[in-house]
Backbone as JSON Lines, residues from 0, in Angstrom:
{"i":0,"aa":"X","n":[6.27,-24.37,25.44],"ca":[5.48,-23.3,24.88],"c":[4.02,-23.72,24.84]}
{"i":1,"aa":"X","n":[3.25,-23.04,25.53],"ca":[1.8,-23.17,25.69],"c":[1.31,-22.7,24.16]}
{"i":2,"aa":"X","n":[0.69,-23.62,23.03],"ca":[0.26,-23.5,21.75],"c":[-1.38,-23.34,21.9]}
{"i":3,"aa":"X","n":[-2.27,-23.46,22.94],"ca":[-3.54,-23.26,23.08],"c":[-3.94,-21.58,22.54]}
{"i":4,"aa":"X","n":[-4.7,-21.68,21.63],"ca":[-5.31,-20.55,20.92],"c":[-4.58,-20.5,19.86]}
{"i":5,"aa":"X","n":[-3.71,-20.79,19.73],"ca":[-3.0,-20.92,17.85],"c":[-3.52,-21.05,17.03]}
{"i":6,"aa":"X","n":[-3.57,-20.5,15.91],"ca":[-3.93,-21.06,14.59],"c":[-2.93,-21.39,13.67]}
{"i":7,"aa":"X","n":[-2.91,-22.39,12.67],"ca":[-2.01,-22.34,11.65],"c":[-2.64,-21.92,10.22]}
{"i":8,"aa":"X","n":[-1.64,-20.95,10.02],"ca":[-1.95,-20.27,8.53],"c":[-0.88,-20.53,7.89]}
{"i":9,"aa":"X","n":[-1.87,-20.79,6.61],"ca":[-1.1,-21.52,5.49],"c":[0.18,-20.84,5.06]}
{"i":10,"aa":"X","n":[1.61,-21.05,4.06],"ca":[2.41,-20.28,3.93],"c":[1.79,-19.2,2.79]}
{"i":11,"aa":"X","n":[1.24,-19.62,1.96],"ca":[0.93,-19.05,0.47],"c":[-0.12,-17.53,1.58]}
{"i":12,"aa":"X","n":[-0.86,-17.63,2.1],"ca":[-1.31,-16.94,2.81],"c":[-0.28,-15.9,3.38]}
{"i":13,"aa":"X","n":[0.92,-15.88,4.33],"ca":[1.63,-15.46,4.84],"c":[2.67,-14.42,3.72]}
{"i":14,"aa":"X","n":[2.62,-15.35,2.68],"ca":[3.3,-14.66,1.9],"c":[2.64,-13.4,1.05]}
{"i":15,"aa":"X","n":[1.77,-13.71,1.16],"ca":[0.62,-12.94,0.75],"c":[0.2,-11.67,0.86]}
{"i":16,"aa":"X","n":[0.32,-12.0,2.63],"ca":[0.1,-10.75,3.4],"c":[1.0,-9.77,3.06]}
{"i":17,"aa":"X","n":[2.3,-10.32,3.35],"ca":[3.63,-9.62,2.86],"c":[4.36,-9.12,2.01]}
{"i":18,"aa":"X","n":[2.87,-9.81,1.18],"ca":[3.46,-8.72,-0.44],"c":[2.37,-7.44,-0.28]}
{"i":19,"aa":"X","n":[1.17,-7.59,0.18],"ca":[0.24,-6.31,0.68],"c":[0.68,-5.44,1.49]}
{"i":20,"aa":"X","n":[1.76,-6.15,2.22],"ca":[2.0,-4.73,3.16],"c":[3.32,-4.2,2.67]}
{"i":21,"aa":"X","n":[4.05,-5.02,1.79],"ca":[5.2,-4.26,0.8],"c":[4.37,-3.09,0.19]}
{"i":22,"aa":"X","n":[3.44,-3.36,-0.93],"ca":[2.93,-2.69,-1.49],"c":[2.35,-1.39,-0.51]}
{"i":23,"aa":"X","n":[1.57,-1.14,-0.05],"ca":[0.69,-0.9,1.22],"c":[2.33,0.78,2.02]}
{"i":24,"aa":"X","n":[3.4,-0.03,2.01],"ca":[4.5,0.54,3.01],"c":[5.27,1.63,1.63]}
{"i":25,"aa":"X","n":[4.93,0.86,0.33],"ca":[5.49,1.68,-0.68],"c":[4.81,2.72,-1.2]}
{"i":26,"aa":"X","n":[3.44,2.38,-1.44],"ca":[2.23,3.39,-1.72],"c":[2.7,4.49,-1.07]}
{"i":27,"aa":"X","n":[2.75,4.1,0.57],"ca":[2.43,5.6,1.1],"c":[3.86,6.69,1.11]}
{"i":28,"aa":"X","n":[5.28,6.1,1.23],"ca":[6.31,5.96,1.5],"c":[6.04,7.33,-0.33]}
{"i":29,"aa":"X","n":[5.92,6.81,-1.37],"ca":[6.03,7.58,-2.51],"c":[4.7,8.55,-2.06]}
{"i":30,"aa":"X","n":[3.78,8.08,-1.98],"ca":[2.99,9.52,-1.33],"c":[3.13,10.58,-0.74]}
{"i":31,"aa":"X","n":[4.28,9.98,0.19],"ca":[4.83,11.12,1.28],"c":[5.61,11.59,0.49]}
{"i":32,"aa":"X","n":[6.6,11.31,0.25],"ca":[7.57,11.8,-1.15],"c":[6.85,12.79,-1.74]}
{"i":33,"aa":"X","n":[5.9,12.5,-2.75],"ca":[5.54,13.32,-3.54],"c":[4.67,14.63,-2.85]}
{"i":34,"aa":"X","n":[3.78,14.4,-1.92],"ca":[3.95,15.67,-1.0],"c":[4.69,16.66,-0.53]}
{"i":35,"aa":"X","n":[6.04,15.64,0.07],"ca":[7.04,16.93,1.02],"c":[7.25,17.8,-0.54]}
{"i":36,"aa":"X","n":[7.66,16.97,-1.72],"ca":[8.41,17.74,-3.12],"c":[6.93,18.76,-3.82]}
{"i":37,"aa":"X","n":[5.41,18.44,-3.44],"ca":[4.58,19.2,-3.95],"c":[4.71,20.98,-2.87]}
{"i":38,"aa":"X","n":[4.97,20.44,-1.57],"ca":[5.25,21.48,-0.86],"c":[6.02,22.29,-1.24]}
{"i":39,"aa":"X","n":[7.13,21.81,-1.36],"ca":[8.38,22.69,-1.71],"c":[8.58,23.38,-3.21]}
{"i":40,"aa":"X","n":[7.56,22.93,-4.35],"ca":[7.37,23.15,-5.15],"c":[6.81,24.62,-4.94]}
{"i":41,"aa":"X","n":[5.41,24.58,-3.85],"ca":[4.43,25.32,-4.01],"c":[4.67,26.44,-2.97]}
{"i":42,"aa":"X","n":[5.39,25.98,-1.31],"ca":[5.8,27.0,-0.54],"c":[6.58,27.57,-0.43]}
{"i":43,"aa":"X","n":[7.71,26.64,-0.85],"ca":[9.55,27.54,-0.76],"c":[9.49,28.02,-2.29]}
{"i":44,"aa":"X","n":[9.54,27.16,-3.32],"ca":[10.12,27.83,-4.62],"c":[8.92,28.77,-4.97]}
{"i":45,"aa":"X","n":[8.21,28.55,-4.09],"ca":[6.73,29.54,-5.02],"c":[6.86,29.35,-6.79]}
{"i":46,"aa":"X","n":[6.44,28.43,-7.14],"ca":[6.3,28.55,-8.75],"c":[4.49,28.07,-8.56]}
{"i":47,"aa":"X","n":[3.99,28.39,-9.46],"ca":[2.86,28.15,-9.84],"c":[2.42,27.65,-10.99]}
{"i":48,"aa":"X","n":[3.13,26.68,-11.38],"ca":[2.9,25.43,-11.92],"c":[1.7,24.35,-11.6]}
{"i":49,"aa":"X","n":[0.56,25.01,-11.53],"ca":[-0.57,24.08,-10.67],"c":[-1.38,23.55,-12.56]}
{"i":50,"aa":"X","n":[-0.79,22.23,-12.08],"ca":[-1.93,21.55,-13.02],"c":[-1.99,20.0,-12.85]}
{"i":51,"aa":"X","n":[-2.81,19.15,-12.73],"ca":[-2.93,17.85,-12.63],"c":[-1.72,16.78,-12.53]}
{"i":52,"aa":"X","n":[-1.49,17.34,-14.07],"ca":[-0.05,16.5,-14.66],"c":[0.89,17.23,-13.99]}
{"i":53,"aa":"X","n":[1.03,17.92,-13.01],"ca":[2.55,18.75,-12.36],"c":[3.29,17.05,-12.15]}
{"i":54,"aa":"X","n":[4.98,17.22,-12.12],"ca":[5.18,16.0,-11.73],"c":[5.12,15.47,-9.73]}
{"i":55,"aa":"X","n":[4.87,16.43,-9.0],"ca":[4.56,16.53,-7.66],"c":[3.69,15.76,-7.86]}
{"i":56,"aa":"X","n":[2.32,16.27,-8.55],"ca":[0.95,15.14,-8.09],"c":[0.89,13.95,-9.0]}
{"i":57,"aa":"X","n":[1.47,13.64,-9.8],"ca":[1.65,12.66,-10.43],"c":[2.24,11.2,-9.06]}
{"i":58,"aa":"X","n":[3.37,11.76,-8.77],"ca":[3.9,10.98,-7.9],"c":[2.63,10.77,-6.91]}
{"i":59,"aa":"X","n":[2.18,11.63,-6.1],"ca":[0.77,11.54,-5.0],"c":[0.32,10.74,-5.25]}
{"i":60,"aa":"X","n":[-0.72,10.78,-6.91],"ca":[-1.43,10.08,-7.05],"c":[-0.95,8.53,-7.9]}
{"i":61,"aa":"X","n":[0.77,8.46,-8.19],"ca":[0.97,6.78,-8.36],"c":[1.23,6.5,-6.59]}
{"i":62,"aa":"X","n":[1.53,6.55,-5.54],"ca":[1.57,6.38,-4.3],"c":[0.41,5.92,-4.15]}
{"i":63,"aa":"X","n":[-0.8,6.61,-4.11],"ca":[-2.27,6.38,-3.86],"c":[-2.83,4.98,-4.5]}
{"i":64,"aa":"X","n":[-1.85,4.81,-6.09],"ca":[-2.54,3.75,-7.07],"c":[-1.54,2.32,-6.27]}
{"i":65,"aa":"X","n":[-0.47,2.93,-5.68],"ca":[0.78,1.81,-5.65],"c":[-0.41,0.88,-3.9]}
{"i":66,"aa":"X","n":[-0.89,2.15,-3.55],"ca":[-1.05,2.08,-1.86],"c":[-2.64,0.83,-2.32]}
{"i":67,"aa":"X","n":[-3.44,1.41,-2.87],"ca":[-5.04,0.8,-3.1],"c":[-4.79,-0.62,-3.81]}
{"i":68,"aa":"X","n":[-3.04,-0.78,-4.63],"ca":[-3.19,-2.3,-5.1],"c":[-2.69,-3.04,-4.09]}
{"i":69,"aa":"X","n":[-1.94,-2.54,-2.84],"ca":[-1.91,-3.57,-1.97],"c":[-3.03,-3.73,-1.15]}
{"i":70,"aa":"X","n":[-3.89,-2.87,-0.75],"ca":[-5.04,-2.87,-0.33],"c":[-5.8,-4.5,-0.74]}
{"i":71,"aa":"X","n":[-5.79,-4.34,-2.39],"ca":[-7.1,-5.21,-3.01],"c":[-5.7,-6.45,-2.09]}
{"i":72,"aa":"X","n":[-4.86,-6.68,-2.47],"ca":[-3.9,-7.82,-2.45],"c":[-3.94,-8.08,-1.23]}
{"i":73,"aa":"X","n":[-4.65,-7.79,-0.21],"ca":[-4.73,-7.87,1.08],"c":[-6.25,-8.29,1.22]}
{"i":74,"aa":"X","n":[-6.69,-7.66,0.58],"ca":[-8.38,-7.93,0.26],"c":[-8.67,-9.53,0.0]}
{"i":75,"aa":"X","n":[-8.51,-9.37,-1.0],"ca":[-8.06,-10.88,-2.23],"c":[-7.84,-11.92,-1.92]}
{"i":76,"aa":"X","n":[-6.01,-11.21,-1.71],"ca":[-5.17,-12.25,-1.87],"c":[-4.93,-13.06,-0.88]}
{"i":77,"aa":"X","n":[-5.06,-13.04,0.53],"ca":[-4.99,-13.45,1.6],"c":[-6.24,-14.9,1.72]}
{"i":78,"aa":"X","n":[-7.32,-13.86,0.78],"ca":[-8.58,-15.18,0.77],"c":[-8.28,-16.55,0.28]}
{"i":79,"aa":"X","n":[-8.15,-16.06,-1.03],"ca":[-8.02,-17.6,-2.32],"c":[-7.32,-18.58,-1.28]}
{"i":80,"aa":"X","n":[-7.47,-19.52,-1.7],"ca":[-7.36,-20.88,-1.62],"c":[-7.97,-21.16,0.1]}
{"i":81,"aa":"X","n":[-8.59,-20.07,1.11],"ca":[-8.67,-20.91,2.16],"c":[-10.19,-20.78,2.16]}
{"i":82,"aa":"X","n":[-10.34,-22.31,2.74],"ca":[-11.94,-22.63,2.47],"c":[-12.1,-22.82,3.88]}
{"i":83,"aa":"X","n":[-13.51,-22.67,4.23],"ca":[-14.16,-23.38,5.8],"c":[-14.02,-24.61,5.98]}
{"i":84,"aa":"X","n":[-13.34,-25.22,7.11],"ca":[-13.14,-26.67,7.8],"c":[-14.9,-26.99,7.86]}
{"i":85,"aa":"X","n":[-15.0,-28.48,7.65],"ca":[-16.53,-28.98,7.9],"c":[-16.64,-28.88,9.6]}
{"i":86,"aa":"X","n":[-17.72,-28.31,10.42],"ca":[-18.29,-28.79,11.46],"c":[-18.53,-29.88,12.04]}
């Protein structure tokens, strides 16, 4: 196996990533959720129940909160502990 251009990344790093893109795959996964059920709320059952707190956008917007903390954790978390090699 030709290893030229490799890098090695740390595990704590790797694991890291993989909790951001858990988070990141769940955010949107309940986002979508709470959409298809805001639809069906609003096009098939026709009720007009429109207010912030409906439980449709509640869900949207924990998806959105679940989706932006893997974001930072990807942001972040991936950084800490790796420093620049000396020149």
């Amino acid at each position: 196996m030709d290893t030229e251009g490799m890098v090695a990344v740390p595990r704590r790093a790797v694991v890291r990533w993989r909790a951001a893109m858990a988070l990141l795959s769940l955010g949107l996964g309940t986002s979508v959720a709470g959409l298809g059920w805001d639809f069906v709320v609003h096009e098939i059952l026709h009720e007009v129940q429109e207010s912030i707190y409906a439980p449709p956008h509640m869900t949207i917007f924990a998806g959105i909160g679940v989706a932006g903390l893997g974001f930072l954790v990807a942001l972040f978390g991936t950084r800490l502990g790796v420093t620049a090699s000396p020149a």
